[in-house]
C-alpha positions as CSV (number, residue, x, y, z in Angstrom):
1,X,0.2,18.6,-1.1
2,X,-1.1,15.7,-2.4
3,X,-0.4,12.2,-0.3
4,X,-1.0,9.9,-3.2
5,X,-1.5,10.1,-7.1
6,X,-5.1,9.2,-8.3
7,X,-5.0,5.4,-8.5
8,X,-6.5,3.4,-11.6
9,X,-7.7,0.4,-11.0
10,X,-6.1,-2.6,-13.1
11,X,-8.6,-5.2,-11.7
12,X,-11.5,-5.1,-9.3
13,X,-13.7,-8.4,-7.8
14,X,-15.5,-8.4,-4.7
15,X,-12.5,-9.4,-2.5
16,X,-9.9,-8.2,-4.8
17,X,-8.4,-5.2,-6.4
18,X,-5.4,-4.7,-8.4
19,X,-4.0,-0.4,-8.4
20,X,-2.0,1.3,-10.2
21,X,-0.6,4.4,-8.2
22,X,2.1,6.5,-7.6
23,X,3.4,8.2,-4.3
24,X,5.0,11.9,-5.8
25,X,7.9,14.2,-4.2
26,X,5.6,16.4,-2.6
27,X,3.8,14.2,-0.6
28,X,4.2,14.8,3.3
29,X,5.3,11.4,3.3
30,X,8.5,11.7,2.5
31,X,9.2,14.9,4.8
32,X,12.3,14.1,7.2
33,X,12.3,10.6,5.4
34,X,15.4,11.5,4.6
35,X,16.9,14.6,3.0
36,X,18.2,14.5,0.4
37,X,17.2,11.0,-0.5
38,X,13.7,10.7,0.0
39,X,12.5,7.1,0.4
40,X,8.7,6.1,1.4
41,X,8.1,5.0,4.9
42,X,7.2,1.2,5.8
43,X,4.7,2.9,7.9
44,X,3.5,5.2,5.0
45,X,3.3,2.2,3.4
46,X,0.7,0.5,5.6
47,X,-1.0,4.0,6.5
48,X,-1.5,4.0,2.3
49,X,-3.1,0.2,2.2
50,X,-5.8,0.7,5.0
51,X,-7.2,3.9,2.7
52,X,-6.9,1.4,0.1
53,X,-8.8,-1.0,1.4
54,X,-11.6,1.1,3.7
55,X,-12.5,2.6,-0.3
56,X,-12.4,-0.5,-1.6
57,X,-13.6,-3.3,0.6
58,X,-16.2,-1.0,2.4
59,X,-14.7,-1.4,5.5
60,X,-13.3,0.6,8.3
61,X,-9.5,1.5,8.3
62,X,-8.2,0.0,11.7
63,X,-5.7,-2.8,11.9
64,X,-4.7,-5.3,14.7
65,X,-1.9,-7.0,13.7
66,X,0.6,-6.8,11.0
67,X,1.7,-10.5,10.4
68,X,4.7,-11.9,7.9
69,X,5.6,-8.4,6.5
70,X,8.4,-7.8,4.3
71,X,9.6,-3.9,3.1
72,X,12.1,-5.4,0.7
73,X,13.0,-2.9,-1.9
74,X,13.0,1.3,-1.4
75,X,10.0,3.1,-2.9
76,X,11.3,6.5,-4.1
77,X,9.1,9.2,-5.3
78,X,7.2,9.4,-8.4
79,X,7.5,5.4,-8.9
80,X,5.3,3.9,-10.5
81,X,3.5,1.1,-8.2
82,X,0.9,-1.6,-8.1
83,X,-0.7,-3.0,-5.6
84,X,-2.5,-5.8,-5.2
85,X,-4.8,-6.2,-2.2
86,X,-6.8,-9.7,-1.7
87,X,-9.7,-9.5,1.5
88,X,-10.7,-13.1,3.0
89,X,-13.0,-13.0,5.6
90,X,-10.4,-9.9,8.2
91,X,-7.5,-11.0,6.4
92,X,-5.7,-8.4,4.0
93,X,-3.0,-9.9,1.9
94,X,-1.0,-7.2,0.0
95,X,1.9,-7.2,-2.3
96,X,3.4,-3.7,-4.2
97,X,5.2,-4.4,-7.1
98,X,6.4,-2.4,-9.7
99,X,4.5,-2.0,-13.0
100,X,6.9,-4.7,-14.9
101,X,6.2,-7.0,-12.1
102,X,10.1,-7.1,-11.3
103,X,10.7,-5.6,-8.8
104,X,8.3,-6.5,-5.0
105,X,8.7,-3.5,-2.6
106,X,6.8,-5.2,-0.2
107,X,4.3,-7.8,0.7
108,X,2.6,-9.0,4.2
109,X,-0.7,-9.8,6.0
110,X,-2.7,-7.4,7.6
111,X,-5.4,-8.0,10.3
112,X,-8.4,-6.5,10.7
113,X,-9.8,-6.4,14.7
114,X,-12.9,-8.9,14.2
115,X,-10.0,-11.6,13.3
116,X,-8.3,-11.8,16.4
């Protein structure tokens, strides 16, 4: 099954990228998450970004700390999404959105180990 749909990148610099992507029903992700109803883990969510950004950054997936993170709106399957990922110095800012730019599903902080 695939996890993800193949992304296409909207806009790429050296410490940020803008994806277009999609998560679709048969993805494991949504197994147990919930039947019937399947919505896309916060944790899914994060799991998703660190692949993101170990492609795109160069650097290794791990994460220390998960700072001033929102999971605002439910990501169902087959939506389409955009994320936007910005690196400075082992600071990840991210933000999904939908493709209108309406909608935020969710937005945070993520820190890498070197940071702490």
């Amino acid at each position: 099954m695939s996890k993800i749909s193949e992304e296409k990148i909207i806009k790429q610099t050296d410490s940020a990228v803008i994806l277009e992507f999609s998560v679709p029903d048969s993805s494991d992700y949504f197994d147990g998450h919930f039947p019937g109803y399947p919505i896309l883990p916060a944790v899914a969510q994060i799991y998703i970004i660190m692949q993101f950004v170990s492609s795109y950054f160069g650097i290794s997936a791990e994460l220390s700390l998960i700072k001033r993170t929102k999971f605002t709106n439910i990501i169902r399957p087959d939506t389409p999404l955009v994320l936007h990922m910005e690196k400075k110095e082992k600071i990840i800012s991210f933000k999904i959105i939908s493709v209108d730019e309406k909608t935020v599903y969710s937005a945070g902080i993520l820190v890498l180990p070197e940071a702490l």
